[in-house]
KOLVOVO-634106 format. One record per residue: x, y, z of N, C-alpha, C in turn; residue number from 1; residue in one letter. Coordinates in steps of 0.001 Angstrom, whole numbers. Atoms other than C-alpha are relative to their C-alpha. Example, Ala and Ser with C-alpha at 12.3 -4.5 7.8 and 13.67 -1.06 7.14 Angstrom:
// residues 2
(dodo (890,-1190,0),(12300,-4500,7800),(900,1200,0),1,a)
(dodo (-820,-1190,-60),(13670,-1060,7140),(-770,1090,730),2,s)
END
This chain:
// residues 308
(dodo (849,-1179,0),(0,0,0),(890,1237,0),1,x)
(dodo (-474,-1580,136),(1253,3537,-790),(-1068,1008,130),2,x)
(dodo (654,-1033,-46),(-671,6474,188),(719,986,-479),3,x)
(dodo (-635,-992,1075),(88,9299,-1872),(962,-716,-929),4,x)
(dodo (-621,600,1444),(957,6940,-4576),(-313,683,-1240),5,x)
(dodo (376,-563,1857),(-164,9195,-7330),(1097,1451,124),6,x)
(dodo (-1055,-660,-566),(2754,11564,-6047),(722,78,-532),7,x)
(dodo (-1087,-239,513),(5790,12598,-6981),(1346,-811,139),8,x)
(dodo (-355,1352,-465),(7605,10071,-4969),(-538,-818,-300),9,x)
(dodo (1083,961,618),(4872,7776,-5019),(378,-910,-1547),10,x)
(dodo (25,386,1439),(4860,7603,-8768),(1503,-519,-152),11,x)
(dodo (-1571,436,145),(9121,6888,-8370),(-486,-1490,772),12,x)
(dodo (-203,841,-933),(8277,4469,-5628),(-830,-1092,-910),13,x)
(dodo (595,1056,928),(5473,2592,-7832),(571,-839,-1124),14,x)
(dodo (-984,658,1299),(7642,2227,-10761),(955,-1489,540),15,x)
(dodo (-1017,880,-601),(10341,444,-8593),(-517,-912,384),16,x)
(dodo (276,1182,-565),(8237,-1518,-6609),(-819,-766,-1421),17,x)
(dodo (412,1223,957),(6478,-3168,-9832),(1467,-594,-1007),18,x)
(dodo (-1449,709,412),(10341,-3643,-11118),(174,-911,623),19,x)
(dodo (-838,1104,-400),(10911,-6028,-8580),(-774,-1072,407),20,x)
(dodo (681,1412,-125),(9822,-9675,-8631),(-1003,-289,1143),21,x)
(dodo (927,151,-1218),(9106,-9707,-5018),(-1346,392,515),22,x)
(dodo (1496,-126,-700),(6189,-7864,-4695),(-920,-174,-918),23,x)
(dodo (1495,-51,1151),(2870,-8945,-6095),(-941,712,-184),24,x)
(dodo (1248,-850,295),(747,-6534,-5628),(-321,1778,225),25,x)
(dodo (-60,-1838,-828),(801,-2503,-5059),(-1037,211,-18),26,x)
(dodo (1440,-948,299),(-2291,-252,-4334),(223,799,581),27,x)
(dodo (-274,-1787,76),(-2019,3450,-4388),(-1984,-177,538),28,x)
(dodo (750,-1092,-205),(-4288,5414,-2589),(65,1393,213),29,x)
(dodo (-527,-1429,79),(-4700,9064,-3162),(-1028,490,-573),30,x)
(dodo (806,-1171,341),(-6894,11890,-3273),(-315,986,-1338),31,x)
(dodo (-333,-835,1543),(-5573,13545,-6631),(-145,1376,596),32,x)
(dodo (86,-1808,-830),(-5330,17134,-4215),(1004,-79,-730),33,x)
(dodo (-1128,-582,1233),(-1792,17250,-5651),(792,-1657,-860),34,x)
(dodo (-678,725,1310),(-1107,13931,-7395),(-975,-485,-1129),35,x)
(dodo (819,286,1381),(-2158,12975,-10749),(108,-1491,-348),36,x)
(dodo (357,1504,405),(-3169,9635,-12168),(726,-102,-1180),37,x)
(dodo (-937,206,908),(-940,10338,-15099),(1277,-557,303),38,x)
(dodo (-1342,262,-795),(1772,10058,-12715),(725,-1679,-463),39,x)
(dodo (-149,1759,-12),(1101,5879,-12783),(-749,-315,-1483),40,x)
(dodo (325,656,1603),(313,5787,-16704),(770,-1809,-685),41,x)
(dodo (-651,907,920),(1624,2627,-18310),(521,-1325,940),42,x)
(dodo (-331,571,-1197),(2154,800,-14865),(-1179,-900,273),43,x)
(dodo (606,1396,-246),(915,-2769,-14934),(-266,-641,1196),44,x)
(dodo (35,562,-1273),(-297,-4438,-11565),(-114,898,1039),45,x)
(dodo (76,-1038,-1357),(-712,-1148,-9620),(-1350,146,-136),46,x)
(dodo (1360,329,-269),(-4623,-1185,-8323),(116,1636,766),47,x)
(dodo (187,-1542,-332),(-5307,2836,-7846),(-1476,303,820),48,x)
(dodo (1388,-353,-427),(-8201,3793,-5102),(4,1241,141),49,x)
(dodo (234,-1750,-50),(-9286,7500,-5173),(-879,109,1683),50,x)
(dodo (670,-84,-1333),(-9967,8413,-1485),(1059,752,856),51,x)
(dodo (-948,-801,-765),(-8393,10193,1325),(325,-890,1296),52,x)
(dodo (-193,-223,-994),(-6850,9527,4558),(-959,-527,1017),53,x)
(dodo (751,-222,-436),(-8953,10699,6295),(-1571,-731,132),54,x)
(dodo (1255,206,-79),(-12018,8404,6014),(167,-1419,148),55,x)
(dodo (-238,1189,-914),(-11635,5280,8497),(-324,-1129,-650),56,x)
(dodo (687,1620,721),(-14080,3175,6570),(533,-551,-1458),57,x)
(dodo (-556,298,913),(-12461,3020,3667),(1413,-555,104),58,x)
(dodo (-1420,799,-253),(-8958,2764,5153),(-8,-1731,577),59,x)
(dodo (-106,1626,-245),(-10174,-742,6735),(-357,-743,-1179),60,x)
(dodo (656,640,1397),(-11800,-1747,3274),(1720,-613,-660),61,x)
(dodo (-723,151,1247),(-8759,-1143,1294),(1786,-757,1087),62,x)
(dodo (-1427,704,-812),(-5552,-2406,4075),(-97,-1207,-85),63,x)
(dodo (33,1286,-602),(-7063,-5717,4244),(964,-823,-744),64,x)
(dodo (-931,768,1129),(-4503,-8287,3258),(1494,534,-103),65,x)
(dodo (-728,-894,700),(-2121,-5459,3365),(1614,-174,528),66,x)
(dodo (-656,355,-1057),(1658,-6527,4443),(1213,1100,50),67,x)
(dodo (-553,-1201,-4),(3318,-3131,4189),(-428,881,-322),68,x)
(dodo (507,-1636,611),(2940,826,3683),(450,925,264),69,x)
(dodo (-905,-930,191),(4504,3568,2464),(-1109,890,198),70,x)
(dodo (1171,-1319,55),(2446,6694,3683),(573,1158,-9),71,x)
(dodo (-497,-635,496),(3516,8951,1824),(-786,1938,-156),72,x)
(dodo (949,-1358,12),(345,11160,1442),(-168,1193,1338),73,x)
(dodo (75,-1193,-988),(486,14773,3147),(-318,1414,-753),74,x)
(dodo (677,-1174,606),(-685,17974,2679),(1218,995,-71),75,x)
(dodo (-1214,-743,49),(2787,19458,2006),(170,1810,-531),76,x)
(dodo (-317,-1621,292),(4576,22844,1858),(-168,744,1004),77,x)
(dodo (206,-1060,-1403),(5123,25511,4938),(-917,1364,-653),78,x)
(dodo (694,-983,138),(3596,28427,2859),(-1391,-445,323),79,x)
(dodo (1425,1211,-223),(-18,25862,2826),(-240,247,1153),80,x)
(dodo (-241,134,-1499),(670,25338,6243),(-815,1482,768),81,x)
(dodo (304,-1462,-838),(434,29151,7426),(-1005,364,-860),82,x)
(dodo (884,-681,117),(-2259,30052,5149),(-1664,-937,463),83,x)
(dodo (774,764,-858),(-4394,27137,6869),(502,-1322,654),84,x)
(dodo (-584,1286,-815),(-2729,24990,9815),(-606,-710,171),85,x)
(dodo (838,1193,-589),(-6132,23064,10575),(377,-464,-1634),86,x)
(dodo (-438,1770,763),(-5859,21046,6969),(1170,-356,547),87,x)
(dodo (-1518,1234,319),(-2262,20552,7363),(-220,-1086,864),88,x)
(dodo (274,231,-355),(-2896,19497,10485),(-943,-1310,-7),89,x)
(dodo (1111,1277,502),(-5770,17233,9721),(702,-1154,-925),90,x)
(dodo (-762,803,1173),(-3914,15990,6647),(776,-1276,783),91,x)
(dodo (-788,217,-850),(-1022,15623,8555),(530,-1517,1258),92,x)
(dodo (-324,604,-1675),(-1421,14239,11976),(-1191,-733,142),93,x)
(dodo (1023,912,-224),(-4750,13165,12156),(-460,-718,-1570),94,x)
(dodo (13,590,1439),(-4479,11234,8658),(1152,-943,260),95,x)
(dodo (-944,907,-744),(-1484,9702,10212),(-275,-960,611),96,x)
(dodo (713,418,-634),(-3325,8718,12576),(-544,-1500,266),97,x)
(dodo (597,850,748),(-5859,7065,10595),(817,-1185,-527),98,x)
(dodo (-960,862,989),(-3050,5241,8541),(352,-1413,905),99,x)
(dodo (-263,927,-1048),(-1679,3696,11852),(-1091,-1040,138),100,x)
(dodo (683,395,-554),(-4808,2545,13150),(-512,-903,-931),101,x)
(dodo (868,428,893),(-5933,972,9925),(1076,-1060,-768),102,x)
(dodo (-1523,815,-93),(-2226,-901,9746),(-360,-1120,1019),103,x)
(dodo (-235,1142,-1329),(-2906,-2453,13238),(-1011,-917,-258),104,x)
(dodo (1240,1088,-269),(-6382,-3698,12798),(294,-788,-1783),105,x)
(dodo (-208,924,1047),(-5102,-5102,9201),(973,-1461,413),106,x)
(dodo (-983,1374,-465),(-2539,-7522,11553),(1320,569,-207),107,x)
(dodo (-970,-530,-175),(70,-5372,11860),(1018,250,-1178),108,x)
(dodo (-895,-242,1164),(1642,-4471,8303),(1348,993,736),109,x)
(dodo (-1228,-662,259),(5074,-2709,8353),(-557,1153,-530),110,x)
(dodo (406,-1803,66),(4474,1405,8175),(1382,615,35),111,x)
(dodo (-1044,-1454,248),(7428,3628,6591),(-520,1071,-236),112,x)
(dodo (773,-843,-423),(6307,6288,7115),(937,1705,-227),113,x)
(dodo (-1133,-1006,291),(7676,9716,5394),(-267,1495,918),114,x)
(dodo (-297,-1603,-767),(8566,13069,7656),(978,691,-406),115,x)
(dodo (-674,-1080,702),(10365,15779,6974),(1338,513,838),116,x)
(dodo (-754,-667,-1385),(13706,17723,8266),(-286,1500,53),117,x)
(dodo (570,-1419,-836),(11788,20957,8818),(-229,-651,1153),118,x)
(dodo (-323,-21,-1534),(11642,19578,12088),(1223,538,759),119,x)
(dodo (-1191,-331,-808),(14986,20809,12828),(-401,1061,175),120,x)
(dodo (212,-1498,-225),(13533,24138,12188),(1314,705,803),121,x)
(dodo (-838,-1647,-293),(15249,27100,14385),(1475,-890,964),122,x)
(dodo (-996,847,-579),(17767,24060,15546),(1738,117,-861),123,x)
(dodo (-1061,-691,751),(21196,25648,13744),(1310,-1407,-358),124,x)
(dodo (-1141,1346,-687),(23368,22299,14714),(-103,-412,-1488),125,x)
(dodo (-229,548,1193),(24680,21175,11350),(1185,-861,-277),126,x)
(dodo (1625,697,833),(24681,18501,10112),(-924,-502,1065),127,x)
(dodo (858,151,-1058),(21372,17909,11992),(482,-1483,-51),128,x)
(dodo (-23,1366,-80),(21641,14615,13635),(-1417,-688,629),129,x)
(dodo (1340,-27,89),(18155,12723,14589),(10,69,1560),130,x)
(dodo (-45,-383,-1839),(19344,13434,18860),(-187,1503,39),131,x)
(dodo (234,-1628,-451),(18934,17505,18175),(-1595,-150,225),132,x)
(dodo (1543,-367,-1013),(15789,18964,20277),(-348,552,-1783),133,x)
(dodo (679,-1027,725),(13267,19552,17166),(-252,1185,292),134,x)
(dodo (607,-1230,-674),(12044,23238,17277),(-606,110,-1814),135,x)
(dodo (571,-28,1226),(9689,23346,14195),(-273,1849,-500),136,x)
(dodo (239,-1841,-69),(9119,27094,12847),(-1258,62,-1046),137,x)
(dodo (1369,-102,1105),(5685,26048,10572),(-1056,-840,681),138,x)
(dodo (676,1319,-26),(2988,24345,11241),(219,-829,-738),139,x)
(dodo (-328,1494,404),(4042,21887,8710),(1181,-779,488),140,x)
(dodo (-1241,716,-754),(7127,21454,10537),(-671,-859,1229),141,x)
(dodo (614,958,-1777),(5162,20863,14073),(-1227,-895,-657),142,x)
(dodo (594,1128,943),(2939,18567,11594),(396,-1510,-35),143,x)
(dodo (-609,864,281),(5174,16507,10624),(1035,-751,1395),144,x)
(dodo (-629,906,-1434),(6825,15859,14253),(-979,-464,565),145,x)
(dodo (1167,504,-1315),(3259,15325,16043),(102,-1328,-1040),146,x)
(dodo (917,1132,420),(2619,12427,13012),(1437,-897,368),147,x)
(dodo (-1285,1206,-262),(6452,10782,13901),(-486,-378,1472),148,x)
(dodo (147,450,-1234),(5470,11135,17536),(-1174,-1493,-189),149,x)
(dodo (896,1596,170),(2271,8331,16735),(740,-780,-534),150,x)
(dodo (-501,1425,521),(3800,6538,14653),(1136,-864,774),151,x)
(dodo (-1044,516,-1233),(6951,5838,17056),(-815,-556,918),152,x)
(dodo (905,450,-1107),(4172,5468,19773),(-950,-1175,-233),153,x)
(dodo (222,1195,639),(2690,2969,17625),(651,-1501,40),154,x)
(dodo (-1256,1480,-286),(5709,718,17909),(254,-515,1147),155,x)
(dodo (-206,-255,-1654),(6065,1265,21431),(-1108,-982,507),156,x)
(dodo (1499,-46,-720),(2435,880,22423),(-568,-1793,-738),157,x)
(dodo (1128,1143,521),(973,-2186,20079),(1076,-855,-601),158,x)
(dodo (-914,1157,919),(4143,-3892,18526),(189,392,-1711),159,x)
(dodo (43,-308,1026),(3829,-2185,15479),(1435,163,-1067),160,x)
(dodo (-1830,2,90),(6889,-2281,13064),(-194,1046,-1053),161,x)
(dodo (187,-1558,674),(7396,1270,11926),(1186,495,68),162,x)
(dodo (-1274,-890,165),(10245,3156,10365),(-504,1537,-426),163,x)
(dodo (527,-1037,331),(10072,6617,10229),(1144,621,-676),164,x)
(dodo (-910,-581,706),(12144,8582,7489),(-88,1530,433),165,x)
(dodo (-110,-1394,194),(13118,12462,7586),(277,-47,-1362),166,x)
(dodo (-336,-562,1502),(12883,13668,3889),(1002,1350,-208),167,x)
(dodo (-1178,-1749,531),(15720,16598,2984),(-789,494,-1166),168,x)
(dodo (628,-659,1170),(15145,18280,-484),(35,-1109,-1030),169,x)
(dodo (83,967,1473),(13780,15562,-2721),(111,662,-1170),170,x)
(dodo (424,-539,1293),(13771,16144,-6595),(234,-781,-994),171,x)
(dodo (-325,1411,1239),(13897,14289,-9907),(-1756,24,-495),172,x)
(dodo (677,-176,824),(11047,13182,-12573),(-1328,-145,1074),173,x)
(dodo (1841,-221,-493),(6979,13670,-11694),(204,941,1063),174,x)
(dodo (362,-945,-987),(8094,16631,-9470),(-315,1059,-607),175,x)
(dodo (157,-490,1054),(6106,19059,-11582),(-25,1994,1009),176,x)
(dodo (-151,-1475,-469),(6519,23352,-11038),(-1395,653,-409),177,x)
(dodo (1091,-474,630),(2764,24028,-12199),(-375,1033,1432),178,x)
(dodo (913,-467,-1360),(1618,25502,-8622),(746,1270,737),179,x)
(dodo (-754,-822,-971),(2756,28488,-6241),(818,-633,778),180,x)
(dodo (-825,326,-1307),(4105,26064,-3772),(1234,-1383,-1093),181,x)
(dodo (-764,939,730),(6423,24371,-6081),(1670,-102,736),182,x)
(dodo (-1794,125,-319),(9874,23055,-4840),(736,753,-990),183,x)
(dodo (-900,-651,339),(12866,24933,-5467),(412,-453,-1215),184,x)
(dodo (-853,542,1133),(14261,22420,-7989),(-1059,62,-1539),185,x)
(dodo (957,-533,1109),(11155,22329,-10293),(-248,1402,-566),186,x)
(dodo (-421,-1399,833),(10883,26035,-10408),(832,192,-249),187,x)
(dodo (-1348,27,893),(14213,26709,-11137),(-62,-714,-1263),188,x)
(dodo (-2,838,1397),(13956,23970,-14138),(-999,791,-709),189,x)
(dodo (1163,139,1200),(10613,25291,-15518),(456,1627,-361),190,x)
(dodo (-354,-827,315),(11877,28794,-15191),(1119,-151,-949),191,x)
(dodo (-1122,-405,1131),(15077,28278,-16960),(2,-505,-1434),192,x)
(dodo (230,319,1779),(13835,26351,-20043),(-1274,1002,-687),193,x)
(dodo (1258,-781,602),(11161,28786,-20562),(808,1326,-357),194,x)
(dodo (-981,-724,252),(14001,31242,-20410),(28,1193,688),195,x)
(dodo (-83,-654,-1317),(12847,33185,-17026),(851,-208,535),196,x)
(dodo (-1206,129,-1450),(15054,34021,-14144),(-298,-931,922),197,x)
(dodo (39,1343,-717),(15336,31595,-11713),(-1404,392,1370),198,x)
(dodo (869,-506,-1340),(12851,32458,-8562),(1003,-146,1344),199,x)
(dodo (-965,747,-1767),(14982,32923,-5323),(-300,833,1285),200,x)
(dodo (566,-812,-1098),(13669,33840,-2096),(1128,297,1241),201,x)
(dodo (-679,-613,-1190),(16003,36032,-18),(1337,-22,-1305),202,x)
(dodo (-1484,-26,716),(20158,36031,-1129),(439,-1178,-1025),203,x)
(dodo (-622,909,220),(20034,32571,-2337),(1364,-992,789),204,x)
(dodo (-1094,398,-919),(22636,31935,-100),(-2,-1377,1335),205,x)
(dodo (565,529,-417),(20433,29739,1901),(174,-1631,-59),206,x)
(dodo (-580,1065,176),(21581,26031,2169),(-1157,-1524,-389),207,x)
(dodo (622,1213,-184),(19899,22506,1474),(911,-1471,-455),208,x)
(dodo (-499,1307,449),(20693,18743,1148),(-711,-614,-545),209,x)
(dodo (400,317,848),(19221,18204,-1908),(157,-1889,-516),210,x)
(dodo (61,1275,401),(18598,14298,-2509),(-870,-396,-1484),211,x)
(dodo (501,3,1162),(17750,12839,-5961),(-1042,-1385,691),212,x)
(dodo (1175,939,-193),(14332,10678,-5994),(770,-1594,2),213,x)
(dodo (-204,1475,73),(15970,7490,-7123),(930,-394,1402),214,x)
(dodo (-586,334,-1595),(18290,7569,-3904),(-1213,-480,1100),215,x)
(dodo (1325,348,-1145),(15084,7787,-1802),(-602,-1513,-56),216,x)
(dodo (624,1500,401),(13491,4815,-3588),(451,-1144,519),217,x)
(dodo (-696,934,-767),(15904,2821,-3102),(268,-313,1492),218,x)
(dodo (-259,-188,-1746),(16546,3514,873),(-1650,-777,343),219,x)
(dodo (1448,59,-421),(12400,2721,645),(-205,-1251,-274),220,x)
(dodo (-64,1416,567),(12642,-238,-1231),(1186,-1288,1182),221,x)
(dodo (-1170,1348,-852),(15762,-1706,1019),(-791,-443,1372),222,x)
(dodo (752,-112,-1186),(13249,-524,3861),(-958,-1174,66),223,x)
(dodo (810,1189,313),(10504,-2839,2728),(262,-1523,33),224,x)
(dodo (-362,1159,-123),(12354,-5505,1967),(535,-1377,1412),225,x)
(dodo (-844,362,-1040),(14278,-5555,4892),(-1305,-177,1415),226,x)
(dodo (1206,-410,-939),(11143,-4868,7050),(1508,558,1245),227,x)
(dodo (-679,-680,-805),(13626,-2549,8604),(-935,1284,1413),228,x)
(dodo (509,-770,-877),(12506,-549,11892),(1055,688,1021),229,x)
(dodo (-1035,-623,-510),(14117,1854,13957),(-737,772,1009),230,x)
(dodo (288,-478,-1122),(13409,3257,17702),(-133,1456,43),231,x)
(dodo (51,-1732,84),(13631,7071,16410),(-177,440,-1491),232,x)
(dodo (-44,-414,1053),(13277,8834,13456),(1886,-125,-679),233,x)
(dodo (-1710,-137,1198),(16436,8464,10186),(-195,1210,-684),234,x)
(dodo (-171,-1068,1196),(17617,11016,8325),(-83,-920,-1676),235,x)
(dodo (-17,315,1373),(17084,10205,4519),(254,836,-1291),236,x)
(dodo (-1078,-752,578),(19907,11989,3060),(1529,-108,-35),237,x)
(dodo (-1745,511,-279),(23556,11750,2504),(756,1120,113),238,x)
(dodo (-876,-924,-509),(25054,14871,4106),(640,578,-1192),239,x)
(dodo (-214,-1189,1366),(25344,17245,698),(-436,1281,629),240,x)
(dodo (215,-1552,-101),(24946,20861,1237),(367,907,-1086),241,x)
(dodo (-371,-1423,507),(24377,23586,-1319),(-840,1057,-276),242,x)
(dodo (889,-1305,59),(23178,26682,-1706),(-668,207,-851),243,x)
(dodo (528,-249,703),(20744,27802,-3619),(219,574,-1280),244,x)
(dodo (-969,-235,1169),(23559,29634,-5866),(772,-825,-623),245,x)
(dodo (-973,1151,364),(25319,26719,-6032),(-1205,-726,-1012),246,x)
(dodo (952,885,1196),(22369,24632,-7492),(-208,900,-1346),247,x)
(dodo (-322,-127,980),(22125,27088,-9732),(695,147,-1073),248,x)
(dodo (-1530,696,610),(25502,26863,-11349),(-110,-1366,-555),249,x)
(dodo (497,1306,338),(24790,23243,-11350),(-976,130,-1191),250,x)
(dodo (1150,222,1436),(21804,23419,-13119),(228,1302,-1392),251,x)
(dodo (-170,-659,1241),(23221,26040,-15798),(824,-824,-543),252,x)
(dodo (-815,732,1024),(26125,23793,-16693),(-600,-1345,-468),253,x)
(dodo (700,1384,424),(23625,20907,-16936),(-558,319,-1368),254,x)
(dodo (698,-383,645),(21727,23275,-19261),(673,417,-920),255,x)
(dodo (-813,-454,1172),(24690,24540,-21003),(88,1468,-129),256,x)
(dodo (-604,-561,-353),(24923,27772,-19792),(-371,743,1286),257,x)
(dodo (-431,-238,-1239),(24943,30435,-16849),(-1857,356,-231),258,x)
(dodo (1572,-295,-461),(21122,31373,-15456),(68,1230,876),259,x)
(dodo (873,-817,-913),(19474,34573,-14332),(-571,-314,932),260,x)
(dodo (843,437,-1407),(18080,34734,-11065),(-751,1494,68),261,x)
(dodo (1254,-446,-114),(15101,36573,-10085),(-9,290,2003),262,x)
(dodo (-317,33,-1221),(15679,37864,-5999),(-1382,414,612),263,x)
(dodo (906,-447,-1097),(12532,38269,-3640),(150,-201,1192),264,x)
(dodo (-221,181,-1680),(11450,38181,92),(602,-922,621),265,x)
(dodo (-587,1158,-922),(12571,35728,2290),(-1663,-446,354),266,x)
(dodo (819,561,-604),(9800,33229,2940),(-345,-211,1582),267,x)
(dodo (-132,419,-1674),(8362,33009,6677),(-187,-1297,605),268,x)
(dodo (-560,876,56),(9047,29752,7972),(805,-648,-386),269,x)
(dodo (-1683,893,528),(11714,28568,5596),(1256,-387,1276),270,x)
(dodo (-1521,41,-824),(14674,27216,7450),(1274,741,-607),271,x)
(dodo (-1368,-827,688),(18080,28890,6655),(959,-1023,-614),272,x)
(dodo (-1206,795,539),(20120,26220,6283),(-428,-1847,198),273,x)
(dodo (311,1052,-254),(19611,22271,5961),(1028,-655,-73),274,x)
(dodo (-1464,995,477),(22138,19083,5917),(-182,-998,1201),275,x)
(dodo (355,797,-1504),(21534,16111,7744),(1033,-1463,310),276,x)
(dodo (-1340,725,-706),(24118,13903,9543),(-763,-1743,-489),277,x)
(dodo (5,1091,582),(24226,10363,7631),(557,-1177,612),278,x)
(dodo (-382,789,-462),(25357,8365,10262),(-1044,-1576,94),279,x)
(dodo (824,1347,-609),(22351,6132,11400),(-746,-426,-1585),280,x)
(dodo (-191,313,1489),(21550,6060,7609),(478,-1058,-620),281,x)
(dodo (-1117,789,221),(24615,4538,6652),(20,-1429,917),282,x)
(dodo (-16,702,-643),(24166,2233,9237),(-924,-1092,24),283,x)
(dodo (1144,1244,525),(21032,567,8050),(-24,-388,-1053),284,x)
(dodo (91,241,1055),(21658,763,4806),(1536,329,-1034),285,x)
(dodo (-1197,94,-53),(25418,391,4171),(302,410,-1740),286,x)
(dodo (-350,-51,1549),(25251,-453,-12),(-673,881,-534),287,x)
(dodo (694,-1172,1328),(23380,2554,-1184),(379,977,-50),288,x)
(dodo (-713,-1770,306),(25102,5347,-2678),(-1018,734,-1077),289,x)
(dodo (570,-1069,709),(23678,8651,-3730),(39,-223,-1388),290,x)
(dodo (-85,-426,1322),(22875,9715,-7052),(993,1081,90),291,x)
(dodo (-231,-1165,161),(25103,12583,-7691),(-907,1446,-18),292,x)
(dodo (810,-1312,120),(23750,16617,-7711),(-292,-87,-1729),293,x)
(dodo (144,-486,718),(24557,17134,-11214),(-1039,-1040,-1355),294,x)
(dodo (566,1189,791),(23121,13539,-12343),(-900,-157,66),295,x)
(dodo (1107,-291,-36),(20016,14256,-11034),(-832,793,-411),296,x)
(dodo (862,-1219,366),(19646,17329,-12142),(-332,-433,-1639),297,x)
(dodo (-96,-175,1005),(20412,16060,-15617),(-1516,-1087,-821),298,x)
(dodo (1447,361,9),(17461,13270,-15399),(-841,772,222),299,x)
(dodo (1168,-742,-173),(15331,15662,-14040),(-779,658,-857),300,x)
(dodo (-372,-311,1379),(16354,17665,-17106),(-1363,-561,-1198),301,x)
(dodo (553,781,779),(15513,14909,-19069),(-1240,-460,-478),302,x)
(dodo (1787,72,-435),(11915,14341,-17608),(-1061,1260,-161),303,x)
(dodo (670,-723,472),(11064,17349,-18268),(-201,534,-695),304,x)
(dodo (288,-117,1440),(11501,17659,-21660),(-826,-639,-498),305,x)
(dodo (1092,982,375),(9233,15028,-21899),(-1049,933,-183),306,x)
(dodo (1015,-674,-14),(6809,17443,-21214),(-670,1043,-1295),307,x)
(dodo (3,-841,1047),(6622,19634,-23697),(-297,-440,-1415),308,x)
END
């Protein structure tokens, strides 16, 4: 089961998991709020239910049988967040919730379970490691820690076998720039083939640890397999850091040459700086190396020429 399988991840994670022999059966559930059913075009053996979260009776309908799940679905983005904390919230935490509860009474499936490192929020300690005191600065930050707190408490409390990931800056193909709240890496791409300035909020100067999708997959896939679980939240990142000037450099020599940038406000909530300490990472999952920055960018590239 994948929630928010019609996703941007999702749709990476579907692909993979019908690549591999072992599993027989996927089913995506998802709302279509922000993923699309195009996402899983051409994808044989994936069983798609349109539904949310949020609605108990359906989550026992569709878990039954179910012997893992990636819950992936959230109501993402800190701008979202502050212009209404009860969805995120709802989405969020009490959709989490739901997910858990609808795991246990299926006989206890395996729950990876994706969070974010805006939890480090106003926590400066770099590279974050998963022992710094969260201090969230969004409601989607304090979102995304209340739904790790259940799910951990889940494991604790009923036997439940639950890994919980921190996401850094995903990016790579089906992450599309159509919306206001678009990740950094998509706008930047859709701006610079259209032949706009880049969008950059504040100096650019601003840091992240940009991870390419297929890295994730894989860490998700070893997760599954492994029915791996872990007593605290992982980072799910490999300790990269660059700036927002830096990616763009990157992504001009991917493009072939240098890129305009475009300077506005500073977003409220953003964090300043991200990068997250790859120790306990590395430690569960020894054989998986990153994609590169510039190799991602250049698939990404790639995927989104498709478009057009």
């Amino acid at each position: 089961m994948v929630t928010g399988g019609a996703g941007f991840i999702g749709a990476n994670l579907c692909r993979a998991l019908r690549e591999d022999g072992a599993v027989e059966r996927v089913v995506v559930l998802d709302n279509f709020s922000t993923g699309r059913a195009d996402n899983l075009t051409g994808l044989d053996g994936v069983e798609v239910v349109e539904g949310s979260i949020l609605d108990a009776d359906l989550l026992g309908r569709v878990f039954q049988g179910t012997d893992a799940v990636v819950h992936l679905a959230a109501r993402a983005s800190v701008p979202r967040s502050l212009e209404d904390p009860v969805a995120t919230h709802e989405a969020n935490v009490t959709g989490t919730l739901r997910v858990l509860e609808a795991a246990r009474h299926a006989g206890g499936a395996h729950v990876v379970v994706a969070s974010s490192s805006s939890v480090y929020g106003a926590n400066r300690s770099l590279p974050a490691g998963e022992d710094l005191a969260p201090l969230p600065l969004s409601p989607y930050a304090a979102s995304k820690l209340a739904a790790e707190g259940y799910s951990l408490s889940y494991g604790n409390s009923f036997g439940l076998p639950v890994m919980v990931f921190r996401f850094f800056n995903v990016f790579g193909p089906f992450q599309r720039a159509g919306h206001v709240y678009a990740a950094v890496v998509p706008a930047f791409l859709s701006a610079a083939l259209a032949g706009d300035p880049l969008p950059v909020h504040g100096d650019g100067r601003q840091t992240r640890d940009f991870t390419f999708v297929g890295s994730v997959v894989r860490v998700l896939c070893a997760a599954l397999h492994g029915v791996v679980t872990a007593p605290t939240p992982v980072n799910l990142a490999f300790g990269g850091r660059s700036s927002l000037l830096e990616l763009a450099d990157v992504l001009g020599d991917v493009l072939g040459g240098p890129l305009e940038m475009a300077h506005g406000p500073v977003r409220p909530g953003d964090v300043r700086d991200s990068q997250a300490d790859q120790t306990r990472l590395r430690a569960l999952f020894p054989d998986i190396e990153p994609v590169a920055l510039a190799d991602g960018l250049q698939a990404t590239v790639d995927w989104f020429r498709t478009l057009s």
